[in-house]
N, C-alpha and C positions, 0 to 999 in steps of 0.2 A: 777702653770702652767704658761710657760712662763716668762717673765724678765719684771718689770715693767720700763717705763722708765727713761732712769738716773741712773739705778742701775747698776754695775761693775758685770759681770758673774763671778763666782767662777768655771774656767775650772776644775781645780782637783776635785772639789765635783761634778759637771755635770758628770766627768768623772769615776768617782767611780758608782755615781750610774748606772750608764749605765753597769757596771761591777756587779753591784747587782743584774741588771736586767738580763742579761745574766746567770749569776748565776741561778736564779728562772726558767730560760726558760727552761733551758736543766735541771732542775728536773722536768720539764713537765707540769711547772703552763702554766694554759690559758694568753692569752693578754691581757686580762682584767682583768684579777689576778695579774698577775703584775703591768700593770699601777695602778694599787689601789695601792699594796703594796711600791715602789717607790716613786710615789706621779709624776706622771709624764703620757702625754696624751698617751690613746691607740696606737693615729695614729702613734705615738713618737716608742712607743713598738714596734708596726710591723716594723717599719723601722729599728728598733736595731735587730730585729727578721732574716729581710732578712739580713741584713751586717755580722751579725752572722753568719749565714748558707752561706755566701755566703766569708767573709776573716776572719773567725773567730773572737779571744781576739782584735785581730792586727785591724780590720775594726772600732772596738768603741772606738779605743787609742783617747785621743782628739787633736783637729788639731791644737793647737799653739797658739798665738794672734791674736786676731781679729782686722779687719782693716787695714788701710795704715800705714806702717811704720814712724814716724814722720820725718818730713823734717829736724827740727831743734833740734840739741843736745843738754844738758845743759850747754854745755862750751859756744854753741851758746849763749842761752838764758843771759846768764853773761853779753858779748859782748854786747848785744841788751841794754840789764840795764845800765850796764857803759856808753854807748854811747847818752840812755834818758837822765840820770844824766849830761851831760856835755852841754847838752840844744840843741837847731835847729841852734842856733848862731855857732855853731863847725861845723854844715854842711854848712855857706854861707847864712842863712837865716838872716834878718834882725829883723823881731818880735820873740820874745822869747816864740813861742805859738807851740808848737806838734800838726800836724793834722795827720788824720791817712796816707793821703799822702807822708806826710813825711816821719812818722814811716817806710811805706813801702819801701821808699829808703834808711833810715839810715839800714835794714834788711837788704835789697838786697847790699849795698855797705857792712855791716860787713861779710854777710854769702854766696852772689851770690845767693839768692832766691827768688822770686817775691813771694809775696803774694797779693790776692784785698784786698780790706779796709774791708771787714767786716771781714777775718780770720785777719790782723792786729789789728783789736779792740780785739777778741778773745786771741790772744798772749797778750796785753798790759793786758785785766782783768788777763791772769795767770799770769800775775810778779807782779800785786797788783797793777797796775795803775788805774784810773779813770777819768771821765770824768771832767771838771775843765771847767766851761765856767767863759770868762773876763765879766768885768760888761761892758766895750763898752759904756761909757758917752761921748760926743762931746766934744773937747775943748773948744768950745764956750757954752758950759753952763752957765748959769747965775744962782746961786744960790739965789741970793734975789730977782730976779722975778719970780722964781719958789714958794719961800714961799708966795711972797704977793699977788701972783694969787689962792693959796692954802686957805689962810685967807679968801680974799674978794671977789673975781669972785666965785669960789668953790660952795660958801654956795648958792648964786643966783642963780645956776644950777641944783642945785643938786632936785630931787624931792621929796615934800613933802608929809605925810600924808593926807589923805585926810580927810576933818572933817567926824567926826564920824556921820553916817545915826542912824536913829531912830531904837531902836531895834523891832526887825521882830517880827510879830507873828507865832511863832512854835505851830503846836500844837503837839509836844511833850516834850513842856515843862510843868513841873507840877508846878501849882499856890497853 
């Protein structure tokens, strides 16, 4: 009963049974004989019940695909690919880093479509991208002051054990 989420509806088999169920009705099972036999809600029934009685076969035909048509076609989606593969450097940018801002104008320049940044992270997970953060270290790092503060300051800081207190008297330990 119902589509769990995430899961892809099976119109032709929604649509069959609804065509079973029909079947059953006009041999004069109850609604509730039906939805048992189906496997599908009462309330589901009576509403296949009135479309029946009311456009017949033609009212339970199923309605097509569900949702907004997609914006972007796979020839698009190519485009999109080719043009990540060729870096930010291709659009004018000087660091070689994709943000989803960009993404969204290298879209919009290959296919004339805006997207916000969260359906552009959406579109980059379906072509298999991922997220890829820089590690972002200063040029001015200092590698051997980092170690000899890690050796010598470190241990001074850090806090220690405390000496061990005298053990408790539990009285649920056995002597």
């Amino acid at each position: 009963m119902g589509n769990p989420a995430g899961v892809r509806r099976d119109f032709d088999a929604l649509e069959e049974r609804r065509m079973k169920a029909a079947k059953l009705l006009r041999e004069g099972l109850s609604e509730a004989e039906v939805a048992r036999r189906v496997g599908a809600h009462r309330q589901s029934v009576n509403r296949w019940a009135r479309d029946l009685k009311e456009s017949g076969l033609r009212g339970l035909k199923k309605a097509g695909r569900a949702g907004r048509r997609p914006k972007l076609a796979p020839l698009d989606l190519g485009r999109i690919e080719r043009g990540l593969k060729r870096g930010p450097e291709a659009l004018g940018y000087e660091a070689g880093l994709w943000t989803t801002g960009r993404v969204g104008e290298l879209i919009l320049l290959e296919t004339g479509v805006r997207f916000s940044n969260s359906h552009v992270w959406n579109i980059l997970r379906r072509l298999g991208w991922s997220c890829q953060r820089p590690v972002g270290r200063a040029l001015e790092r200092d590698e051997d002051a980092i170690q000899r503060w890690k050796k010598e300051r470190w241990p001074q800081l850090k806090k220690k054990p405390a000496t061990r207190a005298t053990p408790s008297s539990s009285s649920t330990r056995a002597d």
